[in-house]
C-alpha positions in Angstrom: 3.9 0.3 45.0 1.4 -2.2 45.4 -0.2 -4.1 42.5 -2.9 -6.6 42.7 -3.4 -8.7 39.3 -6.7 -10.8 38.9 -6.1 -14.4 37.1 -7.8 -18.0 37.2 -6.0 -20.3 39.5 -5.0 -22.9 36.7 -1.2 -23.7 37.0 -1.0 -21.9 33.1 -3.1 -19.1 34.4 -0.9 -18.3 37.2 2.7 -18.8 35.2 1.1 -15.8 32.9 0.2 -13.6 35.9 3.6 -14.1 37.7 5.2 -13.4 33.9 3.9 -10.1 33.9 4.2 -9.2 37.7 8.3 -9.8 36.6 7.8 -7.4 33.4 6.5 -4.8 35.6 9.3 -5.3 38.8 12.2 -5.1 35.9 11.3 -2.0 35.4 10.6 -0.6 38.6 12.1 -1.8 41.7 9.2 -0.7 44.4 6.6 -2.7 42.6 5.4 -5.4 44.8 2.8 -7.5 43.3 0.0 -9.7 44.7 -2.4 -12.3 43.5 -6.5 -12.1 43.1 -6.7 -15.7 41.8 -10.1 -17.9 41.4 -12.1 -20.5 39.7 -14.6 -19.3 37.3 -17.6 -21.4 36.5 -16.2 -22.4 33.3 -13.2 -23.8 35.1 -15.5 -25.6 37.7 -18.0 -27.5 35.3 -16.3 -29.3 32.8 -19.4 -31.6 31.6 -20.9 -28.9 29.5 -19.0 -27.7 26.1 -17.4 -23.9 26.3 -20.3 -23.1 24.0 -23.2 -23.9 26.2 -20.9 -21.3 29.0 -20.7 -18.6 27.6 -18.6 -18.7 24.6 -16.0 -16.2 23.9 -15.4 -14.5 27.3 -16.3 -17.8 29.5 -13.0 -17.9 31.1 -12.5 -13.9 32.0 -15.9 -12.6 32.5 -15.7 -13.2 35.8 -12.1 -12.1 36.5 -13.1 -8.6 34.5 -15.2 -7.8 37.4 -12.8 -8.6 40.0 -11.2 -5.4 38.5 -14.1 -3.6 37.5 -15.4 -3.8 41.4 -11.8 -2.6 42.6 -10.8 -6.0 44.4 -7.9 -5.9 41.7 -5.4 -3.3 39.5 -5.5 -5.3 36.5 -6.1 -8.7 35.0 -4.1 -10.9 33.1 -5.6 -13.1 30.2 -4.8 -15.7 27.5 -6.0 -13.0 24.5 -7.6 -15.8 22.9 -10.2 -15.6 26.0 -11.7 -12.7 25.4 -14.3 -11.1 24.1 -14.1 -9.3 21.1 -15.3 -6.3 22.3 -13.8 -4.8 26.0 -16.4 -4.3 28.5 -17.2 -1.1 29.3 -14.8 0.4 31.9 -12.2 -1.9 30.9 -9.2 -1.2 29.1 -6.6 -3.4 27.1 -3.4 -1.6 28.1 -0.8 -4.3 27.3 0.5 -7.1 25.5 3.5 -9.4 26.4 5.6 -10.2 23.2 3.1 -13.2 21.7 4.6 -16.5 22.0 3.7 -19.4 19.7 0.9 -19.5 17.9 0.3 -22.4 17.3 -1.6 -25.6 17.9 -0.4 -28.8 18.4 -0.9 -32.7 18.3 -0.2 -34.1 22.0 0.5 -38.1 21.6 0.8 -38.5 18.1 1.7 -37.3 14.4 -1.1 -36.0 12.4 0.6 -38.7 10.0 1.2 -41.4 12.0 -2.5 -41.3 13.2 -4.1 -44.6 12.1 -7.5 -44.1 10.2 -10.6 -43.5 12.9 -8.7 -42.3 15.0 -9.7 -40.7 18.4 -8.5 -37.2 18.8 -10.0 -35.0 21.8 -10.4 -31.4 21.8 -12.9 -29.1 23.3 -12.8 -26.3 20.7 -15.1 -26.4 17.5 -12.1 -24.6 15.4 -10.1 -27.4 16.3 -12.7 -29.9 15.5 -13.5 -28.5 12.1 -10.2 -28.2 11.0 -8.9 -31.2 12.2 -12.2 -33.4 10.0 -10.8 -31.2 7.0 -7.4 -32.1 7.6 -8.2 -35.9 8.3 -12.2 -36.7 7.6 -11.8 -40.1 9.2 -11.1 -39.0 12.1 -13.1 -39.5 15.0 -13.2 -36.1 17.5 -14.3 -36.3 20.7 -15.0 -33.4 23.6 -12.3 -32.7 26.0 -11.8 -30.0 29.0 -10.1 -29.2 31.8 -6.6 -27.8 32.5 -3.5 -28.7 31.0 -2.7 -31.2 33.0 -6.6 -32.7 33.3 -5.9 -32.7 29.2 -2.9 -34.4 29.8 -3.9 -37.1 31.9 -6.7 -38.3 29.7 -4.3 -39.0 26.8 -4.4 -42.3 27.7 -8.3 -42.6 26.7 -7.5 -41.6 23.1 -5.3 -41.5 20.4 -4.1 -37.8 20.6 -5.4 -34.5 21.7 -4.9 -31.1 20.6 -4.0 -27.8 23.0 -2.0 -24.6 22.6 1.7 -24.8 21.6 2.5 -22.2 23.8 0.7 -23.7 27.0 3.2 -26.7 26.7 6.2 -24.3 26.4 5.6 -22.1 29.3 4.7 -24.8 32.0 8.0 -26.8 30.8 5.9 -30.0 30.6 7.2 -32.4 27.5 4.4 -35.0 26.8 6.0 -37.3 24.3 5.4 -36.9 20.7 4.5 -33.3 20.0 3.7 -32.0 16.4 3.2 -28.6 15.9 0.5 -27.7 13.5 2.0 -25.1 11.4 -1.2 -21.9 10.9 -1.3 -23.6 6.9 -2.8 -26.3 8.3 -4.9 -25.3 11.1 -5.5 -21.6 11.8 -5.0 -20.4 15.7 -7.4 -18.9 17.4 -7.7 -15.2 17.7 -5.2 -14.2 20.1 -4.0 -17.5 20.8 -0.2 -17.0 22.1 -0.5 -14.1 23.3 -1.3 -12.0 27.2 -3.3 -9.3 27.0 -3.7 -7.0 30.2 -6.5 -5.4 31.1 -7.2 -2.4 33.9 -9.8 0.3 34.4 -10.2 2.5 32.0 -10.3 5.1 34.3 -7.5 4.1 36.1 -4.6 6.6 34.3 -1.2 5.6 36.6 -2.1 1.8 36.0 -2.8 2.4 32.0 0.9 4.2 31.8 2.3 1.9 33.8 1.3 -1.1 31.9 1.7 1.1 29.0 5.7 -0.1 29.7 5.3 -3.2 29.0 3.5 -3.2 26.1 4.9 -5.0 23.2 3.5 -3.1 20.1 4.0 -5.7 17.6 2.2 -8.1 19.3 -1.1 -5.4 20.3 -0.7 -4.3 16.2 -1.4 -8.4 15.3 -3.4 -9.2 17.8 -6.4 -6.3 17.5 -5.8 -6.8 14.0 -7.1 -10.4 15.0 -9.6 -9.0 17.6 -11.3 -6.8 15.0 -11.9 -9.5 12.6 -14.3 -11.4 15.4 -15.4 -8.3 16.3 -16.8 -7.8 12.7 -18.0 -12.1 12.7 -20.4 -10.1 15.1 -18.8 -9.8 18.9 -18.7 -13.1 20.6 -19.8 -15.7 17.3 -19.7 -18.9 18.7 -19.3 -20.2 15.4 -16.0 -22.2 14.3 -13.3 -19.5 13.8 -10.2 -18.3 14.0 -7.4 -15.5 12.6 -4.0 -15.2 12.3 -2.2 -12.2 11.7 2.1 -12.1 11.0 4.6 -9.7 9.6 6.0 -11.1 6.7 9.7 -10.5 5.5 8.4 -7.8 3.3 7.6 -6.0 6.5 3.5 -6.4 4.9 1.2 -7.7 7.6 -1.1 -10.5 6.3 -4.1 -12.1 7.9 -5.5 -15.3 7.3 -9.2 -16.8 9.0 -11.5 -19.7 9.0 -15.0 -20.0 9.6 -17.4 -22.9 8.9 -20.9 -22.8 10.1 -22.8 -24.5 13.0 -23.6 -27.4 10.8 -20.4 -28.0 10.1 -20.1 -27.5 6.6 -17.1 -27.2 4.6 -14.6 -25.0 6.8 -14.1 -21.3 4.7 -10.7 -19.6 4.3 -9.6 -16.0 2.9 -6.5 -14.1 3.4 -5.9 -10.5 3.8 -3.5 -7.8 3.8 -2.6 -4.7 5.7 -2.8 -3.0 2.2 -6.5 -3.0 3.2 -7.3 -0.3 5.3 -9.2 -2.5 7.8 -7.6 -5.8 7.1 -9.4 -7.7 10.3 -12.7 -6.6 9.0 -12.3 -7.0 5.4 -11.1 -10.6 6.6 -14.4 -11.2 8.1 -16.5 -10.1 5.2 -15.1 -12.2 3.1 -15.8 -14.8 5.1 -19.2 -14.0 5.0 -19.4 -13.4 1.7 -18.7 -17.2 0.8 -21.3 -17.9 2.3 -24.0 -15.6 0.5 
């Protein structure tokens, strides 16, 4: 059995592709698996922020349609790339077991970094946690793939980036801290490979269906719904993160701070709400009424 899996071309993007293509030939011996790769746009310019893009959704809009037009089976995504809500046609029908969560300082210690500072990062979340966490701080915009990131460390002080990215291209930068979700919430998602297919598309939804890790899908669209209620694809400073405590109780904690930057917003949640992600999200909203 054939499958053809859509993902950017980045090295990261193409480890999580070939991840799953494994998951899928452990368990079935005739799967053979092939590669829809590109550059989207958001890939290709890197002078404009992720903002000015498209948002939420920049990096797998366009590899959605790849499988939407039938070029490709199924796509594989960093969940913290999507939009909230699942284009129509589209289905989520897996997640890998999430990896780490969290984000991290690339070339320094958030301690060890002397006052004014130059930190790059090209997420607003970041940003506005990381002026909270050190207002002297100066925080500068940074794109590109990991290793783009990577080679402009030199320019600055530190950068910021995905724990997880670090971990599964076995690439060991130096001084690494790991920012624990206390001090700055991940992004919805973020650690995580959500797999998408036609809706329609019934073998390909049970086969996928194998592979899914339900822990990881019950967090994760715990997270999803909580930028879906934010309103869909907000562009404004925000992130979620939900984990099963030892108590076996789910909890969920988010940020959100306005365009203007004011004061960065948190709330926790619990799964003792019956919509946890949502309720989340209105309180949020709330502290701001």
């Amino acid at each position: 059995m054939l499958v053809r899996i859509a993902t950017r071309k980045s090295p990261l993007a193409m480890w999580q592709a070939h991840f799953v293509g494994d998951q899928l030939r452990a368990k079935h011996d005739d799967v053979e698996v092939t590669f829809v790769s590109l550059d989207t746009s958001a890939d290709k310019d890197l002078t404009k922020a992720i903002s000015e893009i498209g948002g939420k959704g920049a990096f797998a809009k366009e590899i959605q349609q790849l499988v939407l037009i039938g070029e490709a089976d199924f796509a594989v995504h960093s969940a913290k790339d999507l939009q909230a809500v699942t284009p129509e046609g589209l289905q989520l029908a897996g997640y890998c077991q999430r990896g780490d969560a969290r984000d991290c300082l690339v070339g320094s210690t958030l301690e060890d970094l002397p006052e004014g500072a130059t930190v790059g990062t090209g997420s607003n979340r970041r940003r506005v946690q990381l002026n909270q966490l050190r207002p002297d701080l100066k925080v500068v915009g940074l794109r590109g793939n990991i290793a783009t990131r990577l080679s402009r460390l030199s320019e600055m002080d530190a950068i910021v980036m995905a724990a997880v990215a670090l971990e599964r291209l076995n690439t060991h930068p130096g001084t690494v801290d790991l920012l624990s979700p206390a001090q700055m919430v991940p992004q919805v998602g973020q650690g995580a490979l959500a797999i998408e297919c036609r809706e329609a598309d019934s073998a390909m939804v049970d086969l996928l269906g194998e592979i899914d890790h339900a822990p990881t899908r019950e967090v994760v669209s715990m997270e999803r719904r909580f930028l879906e209620t934010l309103g869909g694809d907000c562009d404004l400073p925000a992130g979620a993160h939900a984990v099963r405590g030892a108590d076996d109780v789910i909890t969920i904690t988010g940020i959100l701070a306005d365009a203007d930057d004011s004061p960065t917003r948190r709330q926790v949640s619990s799964a003792e709400s019956p919509d946890p992600g949502a309720e989340l999200a209105n309180l949020l909203l709330g502290d701001n009424s």
